[in-house]
N, C-alpha and C positions, 0 to 999 in steps of 0.2 A: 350270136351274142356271147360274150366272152365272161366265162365264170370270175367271179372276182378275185382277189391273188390273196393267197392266206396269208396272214402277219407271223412269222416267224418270230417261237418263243425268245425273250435273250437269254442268254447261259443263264446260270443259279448265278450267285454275286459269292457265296463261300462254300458252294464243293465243284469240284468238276465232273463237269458232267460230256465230257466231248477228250477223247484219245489224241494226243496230235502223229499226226499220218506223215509219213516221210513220201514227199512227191519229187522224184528225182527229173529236171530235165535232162531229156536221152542224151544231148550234145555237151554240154557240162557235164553231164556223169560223164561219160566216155574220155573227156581228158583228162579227169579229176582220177580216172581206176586208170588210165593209162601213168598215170604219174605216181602211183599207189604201189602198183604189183611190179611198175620196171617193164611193161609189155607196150608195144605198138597198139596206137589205135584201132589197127586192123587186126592185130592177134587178140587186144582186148573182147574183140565185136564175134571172133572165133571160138574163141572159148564161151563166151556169154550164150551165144549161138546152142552150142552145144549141152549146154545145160538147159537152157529156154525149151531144146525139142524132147531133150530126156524125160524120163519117166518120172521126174518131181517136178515137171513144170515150172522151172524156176523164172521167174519176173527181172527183170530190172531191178526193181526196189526191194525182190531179194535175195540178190548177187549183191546189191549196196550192203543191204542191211546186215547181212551171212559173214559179211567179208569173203567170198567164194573166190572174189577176185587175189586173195590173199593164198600163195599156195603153201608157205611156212606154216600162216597158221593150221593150215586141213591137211598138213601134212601124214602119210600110212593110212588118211580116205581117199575111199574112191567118191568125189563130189557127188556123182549120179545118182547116188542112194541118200542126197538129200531132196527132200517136199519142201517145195514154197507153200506161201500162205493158201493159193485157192483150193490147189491141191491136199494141202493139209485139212482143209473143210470137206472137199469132194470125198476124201478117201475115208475119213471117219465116218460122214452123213452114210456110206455105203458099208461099211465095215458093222455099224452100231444100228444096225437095219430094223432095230425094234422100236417105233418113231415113237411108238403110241408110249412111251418111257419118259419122254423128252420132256414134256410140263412138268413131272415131276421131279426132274435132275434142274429145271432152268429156276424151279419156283424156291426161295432159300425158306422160307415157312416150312412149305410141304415135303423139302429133299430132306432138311434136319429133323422133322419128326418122325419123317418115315427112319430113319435111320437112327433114329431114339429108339425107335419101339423096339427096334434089337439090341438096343442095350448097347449102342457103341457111342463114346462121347461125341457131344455137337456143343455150338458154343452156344451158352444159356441164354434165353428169351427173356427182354425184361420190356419190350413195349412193344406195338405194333401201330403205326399210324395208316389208319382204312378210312377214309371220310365217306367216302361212300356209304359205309354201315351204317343203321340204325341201332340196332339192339346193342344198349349196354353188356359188355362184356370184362372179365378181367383184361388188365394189359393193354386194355385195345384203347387206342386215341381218337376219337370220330371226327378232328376237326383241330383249329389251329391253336381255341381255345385250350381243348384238350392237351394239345402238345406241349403250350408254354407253361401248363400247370405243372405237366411232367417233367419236363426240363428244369422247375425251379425247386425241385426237390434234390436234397444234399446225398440221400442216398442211395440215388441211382450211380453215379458217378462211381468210375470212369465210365464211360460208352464208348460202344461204337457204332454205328448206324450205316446202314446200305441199303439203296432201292430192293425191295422185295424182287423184282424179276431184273436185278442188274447184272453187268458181267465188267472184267477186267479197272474191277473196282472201281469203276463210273461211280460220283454222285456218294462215295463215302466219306467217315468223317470217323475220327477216334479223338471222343471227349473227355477230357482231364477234369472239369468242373466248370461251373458259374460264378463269373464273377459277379456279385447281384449289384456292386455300387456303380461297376462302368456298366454293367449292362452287358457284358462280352463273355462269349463261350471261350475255355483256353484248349486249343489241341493238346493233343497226346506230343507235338510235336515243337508245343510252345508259341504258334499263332493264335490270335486273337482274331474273333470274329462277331459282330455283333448278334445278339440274340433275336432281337426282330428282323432284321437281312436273313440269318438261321431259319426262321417260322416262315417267314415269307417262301422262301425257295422250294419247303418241305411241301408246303402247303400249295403251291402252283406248279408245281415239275414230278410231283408222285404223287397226286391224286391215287394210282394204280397199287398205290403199298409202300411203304417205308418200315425198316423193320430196325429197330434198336436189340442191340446185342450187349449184354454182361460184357466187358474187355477183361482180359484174361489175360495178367502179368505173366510176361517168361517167364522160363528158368533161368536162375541165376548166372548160370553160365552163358547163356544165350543176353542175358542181360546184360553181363560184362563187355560181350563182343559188339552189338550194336543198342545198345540203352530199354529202355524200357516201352519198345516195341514186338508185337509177337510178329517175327515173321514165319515164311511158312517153308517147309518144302513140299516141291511139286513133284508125285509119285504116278508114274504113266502105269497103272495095272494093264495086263491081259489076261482074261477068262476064256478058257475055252473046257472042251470034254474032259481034261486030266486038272481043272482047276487052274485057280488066279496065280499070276507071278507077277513081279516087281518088271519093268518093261526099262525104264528110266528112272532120275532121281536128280532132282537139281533142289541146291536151297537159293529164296530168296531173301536176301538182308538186307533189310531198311535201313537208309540214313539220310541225314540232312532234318528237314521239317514233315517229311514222308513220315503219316501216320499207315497208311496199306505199302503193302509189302512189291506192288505190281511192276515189273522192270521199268516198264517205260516211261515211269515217274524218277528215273534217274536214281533207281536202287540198284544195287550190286545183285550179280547171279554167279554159283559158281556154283562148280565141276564137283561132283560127290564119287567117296568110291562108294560105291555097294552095300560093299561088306561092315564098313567101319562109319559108316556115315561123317569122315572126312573131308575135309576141304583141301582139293586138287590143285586148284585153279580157281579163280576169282575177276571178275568182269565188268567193266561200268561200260554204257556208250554200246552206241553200234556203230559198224561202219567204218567211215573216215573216224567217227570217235571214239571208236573203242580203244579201252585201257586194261591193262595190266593192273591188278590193285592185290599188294602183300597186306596192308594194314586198313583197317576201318576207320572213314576219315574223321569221323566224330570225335571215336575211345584209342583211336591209337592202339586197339589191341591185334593180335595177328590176326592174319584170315586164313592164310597156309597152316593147314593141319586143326584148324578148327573145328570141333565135331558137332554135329546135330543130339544136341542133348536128347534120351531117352529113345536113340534110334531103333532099337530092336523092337520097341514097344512101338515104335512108328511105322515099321514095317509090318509088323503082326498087323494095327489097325488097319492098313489100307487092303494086305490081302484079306481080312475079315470084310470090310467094307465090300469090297470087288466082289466074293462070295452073296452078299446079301443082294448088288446090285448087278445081279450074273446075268441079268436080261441085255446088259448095254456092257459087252465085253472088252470096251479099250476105253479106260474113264482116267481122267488128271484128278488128283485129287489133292488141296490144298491143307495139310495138315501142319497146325502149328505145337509146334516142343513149349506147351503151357508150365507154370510152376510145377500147378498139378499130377502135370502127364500129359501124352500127347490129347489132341483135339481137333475133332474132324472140323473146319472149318466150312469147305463147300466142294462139291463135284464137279467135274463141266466131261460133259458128252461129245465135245469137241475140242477138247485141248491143243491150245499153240503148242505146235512142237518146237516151236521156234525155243521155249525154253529148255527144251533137251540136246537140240542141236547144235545151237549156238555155244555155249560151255562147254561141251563134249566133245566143240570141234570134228562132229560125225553125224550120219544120217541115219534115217528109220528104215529104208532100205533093205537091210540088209536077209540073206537067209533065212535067219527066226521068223521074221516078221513075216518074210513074202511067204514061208508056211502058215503063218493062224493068219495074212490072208487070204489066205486061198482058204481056208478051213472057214474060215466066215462067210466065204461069198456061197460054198457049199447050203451050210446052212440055211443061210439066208432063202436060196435057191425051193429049199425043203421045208422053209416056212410058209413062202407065199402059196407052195404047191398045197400047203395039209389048209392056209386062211381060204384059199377057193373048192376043198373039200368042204367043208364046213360049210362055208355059206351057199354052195349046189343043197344042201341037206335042207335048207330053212323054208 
């Protein structure tokens, strides 16, 4: 007897909640990167080859996505020291071998209060929808009634909202206000959305937590360059025995109607220097469509030489942060350049490298790294040995 077929939720109607995936067919792609790099389809298939068996496991879809197949652009890398995607998961899940850390970096509740309690900025809590609760609590929404009460109040406004366990800004939403006489919520980003479509989707697709977030205007400068979106940069820490350093450093620049700052929503990423928190290089598209971008297509303002307002301070915070979170020693950390100052927005224990490598046109690969990994797999090695002392002792 054949169990019955589950009904598949529909998407939300106003957030998105599903990534769109680049699915390359092999035989189109192959004439498509043949007619791209200037190579034979047989040289193409050699090269691809060569990277597919190399030490970053690169895919198909990312030799597309890399531009790998582009050797101008990766031109003074050696390719081989770039990680595809699965490989960029295997090597972190192994590298950040302290698992039992992981609910607390995935949960955005419990990662910003734990890292409140040291006193490092996080973006301020102003609601929580939990329906599953009982107990009245401050903040907390138990339900859909709850939510539209909250929503019709004038000064919560702006918001922003994310699934309490979401990633790659699935399912968010940055709110400008209510309009109470159409009934429409207006984005951050100048969309209109109805308020009951809103409650509905909250209310049927995160049952498991929804968290409403204070929106937290840029800085001016930041606000000149791409409007009155926070976006973030993305700072790759390493912690090991002599302490955290800066790893990588990409900003991401929102434009268009994009209220989250996440690339693959057709925002801009670019090439930071270090030191000055600078704009290098600047990026839209992957792939066949990747672009070259000097000005921001909104403001018109430059992107070359544009700085991440209050970098130094942005630096400080993430190696303070890494410090605090020295249990999971290779962390992405989303901090955005606020009016205020910077602001730790969220962590991920598994950071796309894809946003370091792509701009930088380089891989992770390299010397530094293959040191603190070999130093972590040590580790690692010395942890499970002292967790099976311990539990022989019980």
């Amino acid at each position: 007897m054949h169990a019955p077929a589950t009904k598949e939720k529909p998407e939300p109607a106003t957030l998105v909640a599903t990534a769109p995936h680049l699915v390359n067919a092999p035989l189109a792609a192959l004439r498509a990167l043949a007619v791209e790099s200037g190579l034979s389809p047989i040289q193409t298939v050699r090269d691809f080859a060569s990277l597919a068996m190399g030490p970053g496991k690169v895919s198909l879809d990312d030799y597309v996505r890399l531009r790998l197949f582009d050797l101008a652009y990766w031109a003074g890398c050696d390719r081989r020291t770039v990680v595809g995607q699965r490989c960029n998961r295997d090597l972190l899940v192994e590298l950040n071998y302290r698992h039992d850390w992981y609910g607390l970096v995935d949960d955005k509740i419990a990662s910003c209060a734990y890292l409140a309690a040291y006193g490092l900025p996080t973006a301020p809590l102003a609601a929580i929808f939990a329906p599953r609760l009982k107990k009245q609590a401050a903040h907390l929404l138990r339900g859909r009634d709850d939510l539209e009460l909250f929503l019709e109040r004038d000064d919560v406004y702006p918001l922003f909202g994310k699934p309490a366990d979401g990633f790659q800004s699935l399912g968010s939403i940055a709110l400008r206000r209510l309009d109470r006489a159409r009934g429409q919520l207006e984005t951050m980003g100048g969309a209109f959305v109805r308020l009951d479509d809103f409650l509905d989707d909250v209310s049927s697709h995160y049952d498991g937590g929804y968290v409403f977030e204070r929106f937290m205007p840029p800085h001016p400068d930041a606000a000149r360059l791409h409007g009155e979106r926070l976006g973030t940069t993305r700072i790759v820490t390493l912690c090991d025995a002599n302490g955290p350093r800066i790893f990588r450093a990409s900003w991401k620049i929102p434009c268009g109607q994009n209220s989250a700052d996440n690339f693959w929503r057709g925002n801009i990423l670019a090439k930071l220097d270090i030191e000055t928190g600078g704009v290098e290089k600047a990026v839209s598209g992957t792939g066949f469509d990747m672009k070259f971008e000097t000005h921001h297509p909104d403001t018109g303002a430059p992107l070359i030489g544009a700085k991440v307002p209050h970098w130094v301070e942005v630096k400080a915070l993430a190696l303070e942060a890494s410090r605090v979170m020295r249990h999971v020693p290779m962390l992405g950390w989303d901090i955005g350049a606020a009016a205020e100052g910077p602001v730790i927005i969220e962590m991920n224990e598994t950071p796309d490298l894809f946003l370091n490598q792509f701009p930088d046109a380089r891989g992770i690969l390299e010397p530094d790294f293959l040191v603190f990994a070999a130093e972590q797999r040590r580790a690692a090695k010395a942890y499970e040995a002292d967790v099976k002392r311990q539990l022989a002792k019980l």
